[in-house]
C-alpha positions as a printed NumPy array, in Angstrom:
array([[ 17.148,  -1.07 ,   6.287],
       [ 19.945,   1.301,   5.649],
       [ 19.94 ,   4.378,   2.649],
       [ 22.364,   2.129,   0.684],
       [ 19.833,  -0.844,   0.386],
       [ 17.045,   1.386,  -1.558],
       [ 17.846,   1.824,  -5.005],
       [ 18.635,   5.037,  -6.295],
       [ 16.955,   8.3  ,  -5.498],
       [ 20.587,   9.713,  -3.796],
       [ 18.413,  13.516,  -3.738],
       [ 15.563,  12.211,  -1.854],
       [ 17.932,  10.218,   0.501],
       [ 19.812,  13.664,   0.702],
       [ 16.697,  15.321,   1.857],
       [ 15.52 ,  13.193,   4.563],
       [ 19.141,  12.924,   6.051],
       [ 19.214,  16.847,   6.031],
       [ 15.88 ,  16.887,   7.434],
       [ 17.2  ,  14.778,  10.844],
       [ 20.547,  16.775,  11.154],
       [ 18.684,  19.938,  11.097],
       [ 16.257,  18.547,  13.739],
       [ 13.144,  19.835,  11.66 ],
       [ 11.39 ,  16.263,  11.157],
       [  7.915,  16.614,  10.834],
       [  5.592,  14.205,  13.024],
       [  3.439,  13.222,   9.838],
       [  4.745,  12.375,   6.768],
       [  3.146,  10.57 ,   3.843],
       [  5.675,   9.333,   1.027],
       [  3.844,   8.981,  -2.485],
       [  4.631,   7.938,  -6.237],
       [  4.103,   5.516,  -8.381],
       [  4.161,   1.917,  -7.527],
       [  7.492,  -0.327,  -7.461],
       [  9.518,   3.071,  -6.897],
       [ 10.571,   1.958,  -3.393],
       [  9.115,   4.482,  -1.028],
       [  7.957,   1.94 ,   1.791],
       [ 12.073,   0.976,   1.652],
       [ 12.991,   4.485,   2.033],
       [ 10.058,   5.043,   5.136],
       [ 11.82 ,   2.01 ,   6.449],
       [ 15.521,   3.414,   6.005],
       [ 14.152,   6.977,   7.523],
       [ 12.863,   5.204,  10.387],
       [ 16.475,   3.239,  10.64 ],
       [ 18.   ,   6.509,  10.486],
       [ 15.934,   8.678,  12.723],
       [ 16.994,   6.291,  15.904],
       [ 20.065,   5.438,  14.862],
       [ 22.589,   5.075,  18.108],
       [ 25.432,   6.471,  15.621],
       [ 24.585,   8.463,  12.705],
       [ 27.273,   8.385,   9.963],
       [ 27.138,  11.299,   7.332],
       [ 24.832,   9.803,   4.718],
       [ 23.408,   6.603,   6.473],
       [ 22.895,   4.653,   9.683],
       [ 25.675,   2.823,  11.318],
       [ 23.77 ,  -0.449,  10.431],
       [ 25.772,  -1.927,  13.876],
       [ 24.43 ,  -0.344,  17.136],
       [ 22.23 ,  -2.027,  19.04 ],
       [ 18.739,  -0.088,  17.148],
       [ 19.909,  -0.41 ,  13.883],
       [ 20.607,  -4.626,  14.325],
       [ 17.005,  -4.002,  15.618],
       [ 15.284,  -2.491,  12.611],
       [ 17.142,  -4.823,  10.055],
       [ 15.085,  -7.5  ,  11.37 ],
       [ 12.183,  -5.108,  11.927],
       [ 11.881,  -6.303,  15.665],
       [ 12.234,  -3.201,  17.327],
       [  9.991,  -2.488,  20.208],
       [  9.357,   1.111,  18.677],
       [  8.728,   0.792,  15.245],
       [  5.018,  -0.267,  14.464],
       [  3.387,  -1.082,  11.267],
       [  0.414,  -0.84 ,  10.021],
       [ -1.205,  -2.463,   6.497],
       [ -3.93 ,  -4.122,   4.662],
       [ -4.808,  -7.322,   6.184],
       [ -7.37 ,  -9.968,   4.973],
       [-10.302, -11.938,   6.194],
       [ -9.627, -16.151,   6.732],
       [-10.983, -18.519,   9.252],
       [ -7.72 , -18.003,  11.281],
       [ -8.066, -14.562,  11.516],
       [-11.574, -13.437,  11.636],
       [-11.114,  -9.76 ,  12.731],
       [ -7.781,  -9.4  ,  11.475],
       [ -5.19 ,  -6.31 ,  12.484],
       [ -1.547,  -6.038,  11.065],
       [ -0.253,  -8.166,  14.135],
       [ -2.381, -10.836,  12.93 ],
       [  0.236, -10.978,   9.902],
       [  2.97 ,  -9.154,  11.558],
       [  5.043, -12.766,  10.812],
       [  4.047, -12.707,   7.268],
       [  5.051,  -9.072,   6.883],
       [  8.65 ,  -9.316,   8.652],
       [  9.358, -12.167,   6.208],
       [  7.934,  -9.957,   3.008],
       [ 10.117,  -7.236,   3.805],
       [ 13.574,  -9.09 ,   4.433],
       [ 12.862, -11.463,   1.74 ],
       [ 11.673,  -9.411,  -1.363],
       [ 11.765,  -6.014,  -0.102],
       [ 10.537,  -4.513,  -3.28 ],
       [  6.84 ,  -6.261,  -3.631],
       [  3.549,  -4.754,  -4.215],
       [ -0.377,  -5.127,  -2.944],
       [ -1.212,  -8.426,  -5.381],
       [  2.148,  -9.821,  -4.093],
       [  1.597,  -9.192,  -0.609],
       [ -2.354, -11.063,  -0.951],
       [ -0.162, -13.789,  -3.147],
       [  2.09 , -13.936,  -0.094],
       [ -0.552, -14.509,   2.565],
       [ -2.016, -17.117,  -0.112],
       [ -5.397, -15.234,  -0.496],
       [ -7.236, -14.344,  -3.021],
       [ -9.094, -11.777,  -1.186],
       [ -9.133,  -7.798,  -1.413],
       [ -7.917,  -6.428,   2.153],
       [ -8.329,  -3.64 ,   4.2  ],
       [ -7.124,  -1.737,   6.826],
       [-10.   ,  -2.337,   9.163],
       [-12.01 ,  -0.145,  11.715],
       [-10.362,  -2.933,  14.543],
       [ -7.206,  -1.344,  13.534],
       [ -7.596,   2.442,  15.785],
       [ -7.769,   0.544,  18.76 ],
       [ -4.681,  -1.112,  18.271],
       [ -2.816,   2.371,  16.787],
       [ -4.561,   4.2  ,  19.659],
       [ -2.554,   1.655,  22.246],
       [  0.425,   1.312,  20.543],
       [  0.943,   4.996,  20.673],
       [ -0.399,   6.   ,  24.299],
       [  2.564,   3.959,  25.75 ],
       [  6.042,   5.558,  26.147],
       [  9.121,   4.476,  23.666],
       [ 10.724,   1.81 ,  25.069],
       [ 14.305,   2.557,  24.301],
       [ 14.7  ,   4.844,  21.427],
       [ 13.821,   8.873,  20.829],
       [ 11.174,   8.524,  18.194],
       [  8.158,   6.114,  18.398],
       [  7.874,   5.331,  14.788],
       [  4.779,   4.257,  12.833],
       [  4.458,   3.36 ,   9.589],
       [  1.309,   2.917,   7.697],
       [  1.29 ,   1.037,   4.435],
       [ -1.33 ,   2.136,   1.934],
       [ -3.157,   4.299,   4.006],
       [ -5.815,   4.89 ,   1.014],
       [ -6.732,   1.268,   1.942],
       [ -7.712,   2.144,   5.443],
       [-11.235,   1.985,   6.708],
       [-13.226,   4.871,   7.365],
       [-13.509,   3.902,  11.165],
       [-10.077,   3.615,  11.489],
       [ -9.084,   6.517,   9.549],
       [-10.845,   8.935,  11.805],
       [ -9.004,   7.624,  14.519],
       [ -5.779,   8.547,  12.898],
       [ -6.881,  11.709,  12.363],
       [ -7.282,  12.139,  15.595],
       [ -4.044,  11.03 ,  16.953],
       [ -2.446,  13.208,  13.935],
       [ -3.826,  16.641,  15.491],
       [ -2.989,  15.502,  18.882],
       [  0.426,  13.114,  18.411],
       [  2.174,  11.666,  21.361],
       [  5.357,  13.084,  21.845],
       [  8.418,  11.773,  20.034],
       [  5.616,  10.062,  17.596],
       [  6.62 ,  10.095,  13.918],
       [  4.292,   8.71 ,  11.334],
       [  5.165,   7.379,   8.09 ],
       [  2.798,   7.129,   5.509],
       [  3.22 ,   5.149,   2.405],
       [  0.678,   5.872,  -0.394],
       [  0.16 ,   4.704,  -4.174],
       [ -2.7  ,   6.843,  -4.267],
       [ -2.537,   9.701,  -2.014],
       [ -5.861,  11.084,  -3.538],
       [ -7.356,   8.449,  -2.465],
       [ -6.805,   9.026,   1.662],
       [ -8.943,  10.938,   4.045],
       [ -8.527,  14.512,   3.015],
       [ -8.309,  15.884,   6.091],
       [ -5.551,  13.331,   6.648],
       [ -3.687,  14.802,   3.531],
       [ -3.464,  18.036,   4.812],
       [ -1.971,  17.023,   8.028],
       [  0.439,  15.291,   6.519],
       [  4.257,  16.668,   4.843],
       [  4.036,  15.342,   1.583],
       [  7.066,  13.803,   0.219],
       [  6.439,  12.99 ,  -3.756],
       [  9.097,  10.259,  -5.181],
       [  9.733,   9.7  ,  -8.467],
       [ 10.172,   6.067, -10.415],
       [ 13.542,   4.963, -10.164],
       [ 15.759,   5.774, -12.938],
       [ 16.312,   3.472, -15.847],
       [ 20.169,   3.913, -15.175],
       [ 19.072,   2.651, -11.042],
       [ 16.858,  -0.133, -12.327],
       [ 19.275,  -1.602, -15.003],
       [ 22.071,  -1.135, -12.289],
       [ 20.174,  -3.073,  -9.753],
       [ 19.074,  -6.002, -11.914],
       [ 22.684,  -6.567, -13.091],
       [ 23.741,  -6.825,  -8.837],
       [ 20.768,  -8.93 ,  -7.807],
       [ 20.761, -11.029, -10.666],
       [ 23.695, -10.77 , -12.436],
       [ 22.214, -10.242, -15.739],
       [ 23.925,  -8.654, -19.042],
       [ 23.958,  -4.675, -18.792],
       [ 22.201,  -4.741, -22.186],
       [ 19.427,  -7.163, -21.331],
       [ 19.325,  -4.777, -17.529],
       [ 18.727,  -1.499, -19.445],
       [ 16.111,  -3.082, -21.935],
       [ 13.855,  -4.795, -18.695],
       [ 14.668,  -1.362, -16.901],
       [ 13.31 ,   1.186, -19.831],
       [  9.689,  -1.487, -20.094],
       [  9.346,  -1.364, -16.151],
       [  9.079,   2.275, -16.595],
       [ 10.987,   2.972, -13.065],
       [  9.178,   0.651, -11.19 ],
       [ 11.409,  -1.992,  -9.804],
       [  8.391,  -4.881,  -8.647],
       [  7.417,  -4.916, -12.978],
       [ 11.514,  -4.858, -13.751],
       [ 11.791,  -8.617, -11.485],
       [  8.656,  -9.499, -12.795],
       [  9.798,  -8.989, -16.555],
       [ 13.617, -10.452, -15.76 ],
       [ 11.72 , -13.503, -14.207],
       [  9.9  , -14.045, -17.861],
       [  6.751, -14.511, -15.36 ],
       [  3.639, -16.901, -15.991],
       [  1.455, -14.26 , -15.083],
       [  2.881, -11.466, -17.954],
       [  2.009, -14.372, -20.482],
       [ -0.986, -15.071, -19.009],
       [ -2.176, -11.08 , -19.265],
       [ -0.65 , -10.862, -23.105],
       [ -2.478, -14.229, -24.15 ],
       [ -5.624, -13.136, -22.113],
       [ -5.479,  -9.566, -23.9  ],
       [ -5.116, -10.767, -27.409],
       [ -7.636, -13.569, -27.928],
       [-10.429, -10.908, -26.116],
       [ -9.006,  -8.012, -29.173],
       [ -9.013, -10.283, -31.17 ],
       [-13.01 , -12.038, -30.598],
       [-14.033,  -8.845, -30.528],
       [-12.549,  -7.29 , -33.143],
       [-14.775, -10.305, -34.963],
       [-17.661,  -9.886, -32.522],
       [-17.684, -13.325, -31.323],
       [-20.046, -12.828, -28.41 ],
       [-19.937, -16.446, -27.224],
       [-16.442, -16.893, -27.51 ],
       [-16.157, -13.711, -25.34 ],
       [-18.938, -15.089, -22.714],
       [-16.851, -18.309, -22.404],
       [-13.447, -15.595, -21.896],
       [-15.794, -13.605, -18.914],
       [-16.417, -17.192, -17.649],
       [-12.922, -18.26 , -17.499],
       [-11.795, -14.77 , -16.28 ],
       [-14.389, -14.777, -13.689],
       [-12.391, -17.688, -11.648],
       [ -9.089, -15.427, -11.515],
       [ -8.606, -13.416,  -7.899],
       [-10.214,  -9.729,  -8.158],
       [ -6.15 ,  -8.803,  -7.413],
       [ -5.148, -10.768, -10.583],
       [ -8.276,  -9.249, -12.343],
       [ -7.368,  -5.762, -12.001],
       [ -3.645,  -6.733, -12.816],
       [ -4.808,  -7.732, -15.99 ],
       [ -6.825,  -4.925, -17.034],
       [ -3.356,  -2.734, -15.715],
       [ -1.668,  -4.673, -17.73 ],
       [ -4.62 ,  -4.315, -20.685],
       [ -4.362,  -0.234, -20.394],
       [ -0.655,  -0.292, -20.868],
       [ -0.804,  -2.437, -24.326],
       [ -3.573,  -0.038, -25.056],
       [ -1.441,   3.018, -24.358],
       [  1.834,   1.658, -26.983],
       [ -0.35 ,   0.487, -29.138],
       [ -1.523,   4.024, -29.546],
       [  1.92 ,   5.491, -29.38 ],
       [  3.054,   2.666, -32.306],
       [  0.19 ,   3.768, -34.243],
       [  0.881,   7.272, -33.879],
       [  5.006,   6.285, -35.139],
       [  6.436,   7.626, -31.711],
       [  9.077,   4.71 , -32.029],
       [ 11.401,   6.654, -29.325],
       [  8.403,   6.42 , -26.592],
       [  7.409,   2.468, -27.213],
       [  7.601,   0.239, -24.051],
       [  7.208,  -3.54 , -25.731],
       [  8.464,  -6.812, -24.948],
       [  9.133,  -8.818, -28.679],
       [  6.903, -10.631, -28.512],
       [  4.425,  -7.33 , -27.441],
       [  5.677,  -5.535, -30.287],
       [  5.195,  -8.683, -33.135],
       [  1.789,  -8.48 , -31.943],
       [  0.988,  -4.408, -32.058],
       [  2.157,  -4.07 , -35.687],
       [ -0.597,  -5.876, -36.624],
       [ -2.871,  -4.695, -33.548],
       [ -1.915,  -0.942, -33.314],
       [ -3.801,   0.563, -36.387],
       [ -6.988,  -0.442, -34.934],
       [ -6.061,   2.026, -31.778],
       [ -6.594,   5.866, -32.835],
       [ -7.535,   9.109, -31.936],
       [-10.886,   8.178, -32.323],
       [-11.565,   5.412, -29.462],
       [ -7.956,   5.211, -27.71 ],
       [ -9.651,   7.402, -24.577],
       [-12.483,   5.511, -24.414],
       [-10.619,   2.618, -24.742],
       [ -8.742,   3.701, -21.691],
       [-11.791,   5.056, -19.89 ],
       [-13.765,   1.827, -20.22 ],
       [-10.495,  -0.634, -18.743],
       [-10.029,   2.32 , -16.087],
       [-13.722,   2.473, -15.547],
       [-13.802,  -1.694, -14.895],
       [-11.111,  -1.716, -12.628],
       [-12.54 ,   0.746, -10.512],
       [-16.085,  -1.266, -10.11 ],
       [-13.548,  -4.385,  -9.201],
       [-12.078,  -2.302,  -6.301],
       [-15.987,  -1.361,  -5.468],
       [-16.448,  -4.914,  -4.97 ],
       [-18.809,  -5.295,  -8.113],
       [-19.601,  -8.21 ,  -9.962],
       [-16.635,  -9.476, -12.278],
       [-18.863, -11.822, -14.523],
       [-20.809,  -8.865, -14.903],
       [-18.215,  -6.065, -15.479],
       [-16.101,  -8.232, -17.597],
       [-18.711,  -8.792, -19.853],
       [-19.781,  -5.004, -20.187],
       [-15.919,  -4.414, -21.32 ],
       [-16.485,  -6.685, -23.819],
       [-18.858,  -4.824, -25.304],
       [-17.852,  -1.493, -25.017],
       [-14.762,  -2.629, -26.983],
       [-16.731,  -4.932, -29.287],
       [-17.762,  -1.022, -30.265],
       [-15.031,   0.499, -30.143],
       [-12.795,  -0.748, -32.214],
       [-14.867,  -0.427, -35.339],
       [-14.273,   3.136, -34.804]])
């Protein structure tokens, strides 16, 4: 992947070009932000650059024999590593159980997040990183590049990595092999190994620019510039949301119709209604699940904002907004934290592996309560 084929963030790009000329690249980096702001492209354009046969000013040739490599990810020293899951196929899974599946991910989409990776391998399983996984980085590494200067590794959502396995990158951090460059590629960067952190250059990126977004729906898609700039200013710099909105997707509608009918039951308190809505919930993927209640803090957080009159600051679709002048009064000072405390605090027990039935149905009732207030 070349700088050109990552939307905007032309300083960052700047940086990491800089950062090769000047021969001052660090052997650990970890690239962070927010999702959908297209930090695994720009690991994977790094990567491109850093072995690049013939360096141009601001980007790899794209032609030599390495970069014709990379584009199709098949080179012999570039090594990825990312949450895999469990299936009879795979019973002790590692990234080169999926390494297929990835390649086609990345060439295909190339902007595409955790739920549309699991949607990808057609699972509706949480995955991991697992412990089986040092082994494999431990090998990969030992051996001498093949054909290029750097060996480079790049590790996607390290926070997802098993405790096992991330000691066994720690080690290999404080001892690298030489011309070993790792890439790391976090949502959460709080969430990795400390001691990992700290060995680490951290490189934060921003979400991409409303300007970038709307520019890059209008190429791929050949949309209106108006319609570009509205979908860009509701993805809120994160391309992934921006296609999902442009595509008018099943699974927004889904989320908004899911949202409203449980405000609505229990803004009434209609306790069975709401048991038959944890029921029907209960079926969805934990990966849609916690979608939904992402999606469920966000309405929370405009419907706040509308309340409040901050019309400059609103993120709504129409059909969002036709539903938050009615909704929005009911969100105030007085429970909008909680509010976002208790749909924070259920997501997080979904990611613990806990019960949906059960923590679906204790969100109902913390809001049942909350809303009165």
């Amino acid at each position: 992947m070349k700088f050109t084929e990552v939307i905007g963030h032309d300083h960052i790009k700047k940086h990491l070009i800089n950062m090769v000329k000047e021969e001052r690249v660090s052997h650990a980096q970890m690239f962070t932000g927010p999702e959908g702001n297209g930090k695994l492209n720009m690991a994977l354009a790094f990567a491109q650059y850093l072995n690049c046969q013939n360096r141009q000013e601001n980007d790899s040739c794209g032609t030599c024999p390495s970069c014709i490599k990379y584009s199709k990810l098949v080179h012999p020293d570039l090594h990825f590593v990312f949450p895999v899951v469990k299936s009879p196929k795979h019973k002790n899974p590692v990234s080169d159980s999926y390494l297929q599946e990835w390649r086609q991910i990345i060439l295909t989409k190339k902007y595409f997040n955790l739920p549309q990776w699991y949607s990808f391998l057609e699972s509706d399983k949480q995955g991991l990183i697992y412990s089986e996984e040092s082994q494999h980085i431990i090998k990969k590494l030992s051996l001498k590049t093949f054909e290029a200067r750097y060996k480079v590794m790049i590790i996607w959502l390290p926070e997802k990595m098993h405790v096992a396995a991330a000691n066994k990158l720690l080690k290999m951090l404080e001892e690298p092999p030489a011309g070993t460059v790792f890439l790391l590629v976090s949502d959460n960067p709080s969430q990795v190994l400390g001691t990992i952190q700290s060995r680490t250059q951290m490189l934060k990126i921003p979400g991409i620019s409303n300007e970038d977004v709307a520019n890059a729906l209008v190429d791929e898609f050949s949309v209106g510039a108006e319609e570009a700039q509205q979908f860009a200013k509701l993805a809120v710099g994160n391309y992934v949301a921006a296609r999902e909105l442009l595509d008018q997707s099943d699974e927004r509608k889904f989320f908004f119709d899911k949202f409203v009918y449980l405000m609505r039951q229990a803004y009434q308190r209609k306790l069975f209604d709401l048991i038959d809505w944890c029921d029907e919930m209960n079926s969805q993927p934990k990966e849609r699940l916690k979608s939904f209640l992402d999606f469920s803090l966000r309405l929370i957080r405009e419907n706040f904002i509308m309340n409040i009159q901050e019309e400059d600051l609103l993120y709504l679709t129409a059909e969002e907004r036709n539903f938050s002048t009615r909704f929005s009064p009911f969100i105030n000072d007085n429970n909008v934290l909680q509010l976002s405390e208790e749909i924070s605090l259920a997501h997080s027990h979904l990611e613990q592996n806990g019960n949906a039935r059960i923590i679906l149905m204790d969100l109902c009732l913390k809001v049942i309560m909350l809303l009165k207030q």
